[in-house]
N, C-alpha and C positions, 0 to 999 in steps of 0.2 A: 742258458745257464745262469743260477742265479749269482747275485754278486757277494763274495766275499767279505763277512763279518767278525769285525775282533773276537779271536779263542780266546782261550785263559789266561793262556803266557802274552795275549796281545799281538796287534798284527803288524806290519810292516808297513811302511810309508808307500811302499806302489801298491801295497792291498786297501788302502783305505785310500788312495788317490782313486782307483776302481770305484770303492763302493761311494766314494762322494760325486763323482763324475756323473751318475745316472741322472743327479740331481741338480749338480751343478758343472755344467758340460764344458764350462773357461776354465776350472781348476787345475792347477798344473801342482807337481811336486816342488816345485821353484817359490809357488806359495804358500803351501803349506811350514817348506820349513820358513818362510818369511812371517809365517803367522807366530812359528815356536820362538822366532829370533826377537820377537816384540812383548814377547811373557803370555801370551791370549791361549798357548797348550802347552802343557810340558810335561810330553812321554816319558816312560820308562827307557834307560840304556841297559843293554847287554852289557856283558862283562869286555865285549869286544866293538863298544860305541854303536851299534845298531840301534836303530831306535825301535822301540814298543809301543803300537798306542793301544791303550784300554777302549772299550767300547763306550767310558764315560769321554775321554778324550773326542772321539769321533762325533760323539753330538753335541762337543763345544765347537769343534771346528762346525760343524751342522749349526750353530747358532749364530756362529761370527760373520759365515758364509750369507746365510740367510739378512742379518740384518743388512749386509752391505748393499745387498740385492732388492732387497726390498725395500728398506727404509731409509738404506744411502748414508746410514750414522759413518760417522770416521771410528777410527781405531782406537783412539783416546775416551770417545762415550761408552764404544762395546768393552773397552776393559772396565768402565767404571759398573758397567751392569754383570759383568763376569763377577766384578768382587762383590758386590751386592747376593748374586747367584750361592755364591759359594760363602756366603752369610747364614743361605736359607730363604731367601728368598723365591718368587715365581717370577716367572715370565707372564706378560700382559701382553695382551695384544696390541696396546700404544706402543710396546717394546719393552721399557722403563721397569724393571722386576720391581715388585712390593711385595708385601706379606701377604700371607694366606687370607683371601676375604670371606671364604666358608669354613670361617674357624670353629670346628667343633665343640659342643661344648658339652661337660660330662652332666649325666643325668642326678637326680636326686640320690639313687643309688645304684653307681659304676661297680664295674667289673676289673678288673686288674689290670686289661688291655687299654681301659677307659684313659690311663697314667699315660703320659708318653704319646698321646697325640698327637702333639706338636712337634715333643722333644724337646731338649734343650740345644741342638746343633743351630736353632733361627738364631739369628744376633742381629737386631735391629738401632735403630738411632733411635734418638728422642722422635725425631719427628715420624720415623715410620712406624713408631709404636703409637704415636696421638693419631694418624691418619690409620690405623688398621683397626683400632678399638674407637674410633668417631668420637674423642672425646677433647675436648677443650685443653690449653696451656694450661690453665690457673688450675682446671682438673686434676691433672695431672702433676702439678706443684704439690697438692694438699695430699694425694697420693702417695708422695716420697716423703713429706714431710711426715707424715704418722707409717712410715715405715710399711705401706701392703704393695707398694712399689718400689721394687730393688735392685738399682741395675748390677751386672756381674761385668766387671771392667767397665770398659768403655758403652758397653751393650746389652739390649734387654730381652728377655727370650718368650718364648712362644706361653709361659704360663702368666706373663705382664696383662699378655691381649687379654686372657680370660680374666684374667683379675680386674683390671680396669674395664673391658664390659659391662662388670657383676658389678662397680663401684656405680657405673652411668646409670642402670638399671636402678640401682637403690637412692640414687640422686632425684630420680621422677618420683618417688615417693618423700621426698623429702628427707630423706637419710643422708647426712652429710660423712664425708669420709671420716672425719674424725670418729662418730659414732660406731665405725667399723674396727674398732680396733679390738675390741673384744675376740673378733675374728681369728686376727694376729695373731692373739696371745694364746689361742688356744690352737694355733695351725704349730705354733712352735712348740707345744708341750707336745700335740700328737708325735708329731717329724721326731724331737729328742727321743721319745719312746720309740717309736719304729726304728730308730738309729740305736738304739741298745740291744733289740732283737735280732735286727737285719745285719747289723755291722755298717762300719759307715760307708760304706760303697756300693753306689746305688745298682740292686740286681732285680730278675723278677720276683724273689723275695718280698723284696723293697716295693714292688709294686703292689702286689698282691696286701702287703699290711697296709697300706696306703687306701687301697679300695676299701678295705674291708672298716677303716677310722673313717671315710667319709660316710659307709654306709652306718654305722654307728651314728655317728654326730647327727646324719639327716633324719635319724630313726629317731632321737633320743629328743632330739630339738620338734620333731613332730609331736612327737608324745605330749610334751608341755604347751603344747596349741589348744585353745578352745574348742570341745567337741560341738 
């Protein structure tokens, strides 16, 4: 009989003690709630204190489980990769989550789907944005300084890597960032008009006008190329 997997409303601590057991055969209910008592999960209650775990919950315990086992971290490194995780980040096979390293990248001329790639839910540091886009400190100094690198709070999201990519890219040809700002000025006229149409809350609307200003811009910037 197969084993038991979180429903909708979520399973119960002896059902997911089950389905973690197949895999890891020392797990007891005794550690499981020692893993919620240390902040590493924290299920949904019932109105009447039962706990609920989601099926994302079951493969953080599946994560915490795993690392102790295999790679012997304490409790204090796997929460530091949990919050990393829940950054946006991936898991690695060192262990250690960083950013996506097959960052896609949209074509000359995208599709609506093209938007949102990433997302905006990544939230990176400085330094796992210089290590995910391979580009230099001072790089990425002149970057913020002309404004095409912008962090939001504290952190920088999944459209930083593409952007500093495309900066490194035009750096081999001898295009310094400053030169890029023409870019800028014309990514914020687009955005302000699609923010008039769309309304300012980003929907697939909002996507879809978005594809369709880059598919413009690449079309119109072609056109004035040397045939």
């Amino acid at each position: 009989m197969a084993s038991p997997e979180p429903g909708v409303g979520g399973s119960s601590i002896g059902e997911v003690l089950q389905v973690l057991q197949a895999e890891f055969a020392d797990v007891t209910i005794s550690k499981i709630r020692f893993l919620e008592a240390e902040g590493l999960v924290t299920p949904a209650r019932t109105a009447s204190g039962y706990r609920k775990f989601s099926a994302a919950d079951v493969e953080r315990l599946r994560y915490v489980l795993t690392a102790q086992r295999d790679q012997y971290l304490p409790l204090k490194v796997i929460k530091e990769h949990l919050a990393a995780m829940d950054r946006g980040l991936r898991p690695t096979p060192g262990g250690k989550p960083a950013a996506p390293a097959n960052v896609p990248e949209t074509s000359g001329l995208p599709i609506g789907e093209d938007f949102g790639v990433l997302g905006t839910d990544l939230k990176l540091t400085r330094a796992e944005l210089r290590d995910a886009a391979g580009i230099t400190d001072e790089l990425l100094d002149q970057l913020e300084s002309h404004g095409l690198v912008v962090a939001r709070g504290n952190h920088y999201d999944g459209d930083a890597i593409l952007v500093a990519k495309a900066a490194a890219a035009f750096a081999q040809y001898g295009v310094e960032p400053r030169h890029l700002r023409p870019f800028r000025t014309a990514a914020d006229r687009e955005a302000g008009l699609i923010e008039q149409v769309a309304g300012p809350r980003r929907t697939e609307k909002t996507e879809d006008l978005a594809a369709l200003a880059v598919r413009l811009h690449a079309a119109l910037v072609r056109s004035r190329l040397p045939r």
